[in-house]
Backbone bond lengths (Angstrom), bond angles and torsions (degrees), N, CA, C in turn:
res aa  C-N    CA-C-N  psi(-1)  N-CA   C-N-CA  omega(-1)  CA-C   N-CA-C  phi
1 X - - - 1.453 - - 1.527 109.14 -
2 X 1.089 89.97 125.93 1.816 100.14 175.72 1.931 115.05 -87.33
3 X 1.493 113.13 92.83 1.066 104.94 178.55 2.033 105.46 -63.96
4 X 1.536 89.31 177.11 1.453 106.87 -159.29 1.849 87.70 -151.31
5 X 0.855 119.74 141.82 2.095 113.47 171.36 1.594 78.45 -106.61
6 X 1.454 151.56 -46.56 1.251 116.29 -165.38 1.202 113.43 -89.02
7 X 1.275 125.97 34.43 1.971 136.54 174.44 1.598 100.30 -142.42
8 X 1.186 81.55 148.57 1.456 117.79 -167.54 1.743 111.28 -75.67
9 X 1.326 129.74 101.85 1.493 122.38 -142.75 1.645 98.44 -91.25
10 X 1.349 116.23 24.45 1.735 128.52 168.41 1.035 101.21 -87.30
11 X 1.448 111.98 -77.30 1.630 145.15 -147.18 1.647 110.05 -96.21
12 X 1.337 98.50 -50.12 2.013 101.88 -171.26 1.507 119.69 90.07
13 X 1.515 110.70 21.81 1.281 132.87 172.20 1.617 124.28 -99.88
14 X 1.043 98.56 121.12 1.886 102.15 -173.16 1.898 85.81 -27.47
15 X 1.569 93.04 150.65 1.446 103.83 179.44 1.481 120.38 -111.28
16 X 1.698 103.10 -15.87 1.483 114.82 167.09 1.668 100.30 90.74
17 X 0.921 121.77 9.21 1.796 128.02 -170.39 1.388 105.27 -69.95
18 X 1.375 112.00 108.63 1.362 105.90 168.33 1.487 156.27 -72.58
19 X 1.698 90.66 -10.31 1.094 114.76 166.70 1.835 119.58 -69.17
20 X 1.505 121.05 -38.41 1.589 149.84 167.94 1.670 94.47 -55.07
21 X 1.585 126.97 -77.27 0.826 147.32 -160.60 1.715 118.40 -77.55
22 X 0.694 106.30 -12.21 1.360 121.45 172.63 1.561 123.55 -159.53
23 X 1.484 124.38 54.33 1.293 134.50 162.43 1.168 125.64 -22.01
24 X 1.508 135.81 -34.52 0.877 146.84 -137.18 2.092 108.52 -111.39
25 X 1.277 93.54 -12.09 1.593 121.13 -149.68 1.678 86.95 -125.27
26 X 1.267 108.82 98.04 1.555 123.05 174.61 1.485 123.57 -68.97
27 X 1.584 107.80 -14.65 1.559 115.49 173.25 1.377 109.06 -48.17
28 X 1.381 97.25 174.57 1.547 116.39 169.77 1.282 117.96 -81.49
29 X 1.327 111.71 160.04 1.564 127.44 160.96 1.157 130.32 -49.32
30 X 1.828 133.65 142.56 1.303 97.55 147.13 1.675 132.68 -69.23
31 X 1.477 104.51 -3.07 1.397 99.71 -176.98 1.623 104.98 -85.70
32 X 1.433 128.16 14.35 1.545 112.62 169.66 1.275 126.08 -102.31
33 X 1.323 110.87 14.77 1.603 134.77 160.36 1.860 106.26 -91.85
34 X 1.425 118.10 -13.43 1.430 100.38 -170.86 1.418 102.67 -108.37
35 X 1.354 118.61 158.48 1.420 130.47 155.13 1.616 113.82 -85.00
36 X 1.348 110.09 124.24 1.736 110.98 -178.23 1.700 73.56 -126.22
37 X 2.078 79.35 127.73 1.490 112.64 171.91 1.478 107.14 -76.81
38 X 1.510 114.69 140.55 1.375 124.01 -151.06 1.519 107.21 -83.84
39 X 1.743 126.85 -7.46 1.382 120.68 155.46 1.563 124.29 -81.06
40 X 1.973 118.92 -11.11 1.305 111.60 155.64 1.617 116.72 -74.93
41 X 1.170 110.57 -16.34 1.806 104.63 178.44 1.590 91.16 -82.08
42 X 1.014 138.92 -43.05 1.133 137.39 -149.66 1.510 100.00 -71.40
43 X 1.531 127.09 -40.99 1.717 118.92 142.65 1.053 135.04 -26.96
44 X 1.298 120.89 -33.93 1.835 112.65 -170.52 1.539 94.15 -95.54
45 X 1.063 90.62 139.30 1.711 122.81 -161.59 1.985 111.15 -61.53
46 X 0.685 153.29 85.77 1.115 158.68 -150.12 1.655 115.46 -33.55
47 X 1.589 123.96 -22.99 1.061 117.41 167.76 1.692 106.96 -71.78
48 X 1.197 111.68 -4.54 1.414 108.66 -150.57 2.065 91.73 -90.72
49 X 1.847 99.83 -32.57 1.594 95.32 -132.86 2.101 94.12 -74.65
50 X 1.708 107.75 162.29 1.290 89.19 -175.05 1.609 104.95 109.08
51 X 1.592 116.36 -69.78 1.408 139.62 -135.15 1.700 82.01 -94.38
52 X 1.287 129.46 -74.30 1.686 147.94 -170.14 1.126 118.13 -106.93
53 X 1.320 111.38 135.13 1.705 128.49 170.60 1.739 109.67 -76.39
54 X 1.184 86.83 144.58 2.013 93.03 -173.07 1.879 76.92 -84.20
55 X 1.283 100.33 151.16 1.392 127.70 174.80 1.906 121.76 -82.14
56 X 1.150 107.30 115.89 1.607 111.82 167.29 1.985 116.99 1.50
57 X 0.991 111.04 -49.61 2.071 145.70 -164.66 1.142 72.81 -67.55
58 X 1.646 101.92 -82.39 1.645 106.48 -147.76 1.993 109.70 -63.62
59 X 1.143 106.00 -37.75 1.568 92.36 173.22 1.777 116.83 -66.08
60 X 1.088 120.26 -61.67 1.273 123.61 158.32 1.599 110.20 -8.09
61 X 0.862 87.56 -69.91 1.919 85.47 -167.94 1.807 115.95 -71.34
62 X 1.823 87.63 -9.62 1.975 94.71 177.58 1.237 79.22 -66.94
63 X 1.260 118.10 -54.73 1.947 109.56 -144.52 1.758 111.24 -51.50
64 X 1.804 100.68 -50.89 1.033 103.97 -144.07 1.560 94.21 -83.37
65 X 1.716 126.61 -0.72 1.750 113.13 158.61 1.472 112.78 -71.67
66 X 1.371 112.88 -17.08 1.721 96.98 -170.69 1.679 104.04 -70.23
């Protein structure tokens, strides 16, 4: 698997990470307002975790199985 930090290491969809996508721009994420439930991290593949942000899609749809 070819990680990517601006794709989503679930899905393979731009992940919107602002930190990837805009390096330059010290703000925050939108992902540091969210809670990601610890069996969707527990999906991204271990070379991956660290490296890529799970994507908007892919959390969304964690929430809405619980």
């Amino acid at each position: 698997m070819s990680i990517s930090p601006e794709r989503c290491p679930l899905c393979g969809q731009p992940n919107d990470c602002a930190r990837a996508t805009q390096p330059d721009d010290k703000g925050p994420c939108w992902c540091m307002k969210e809670t990601f439930p610890p069996e969707l991290i527990a999906r991204v593949p271990e070379e991956a975790r660290g490296c890529a942000c799970i994507c908007q899609r892919c959390l969304a749809d964690a929430q809405r199985e619980k």
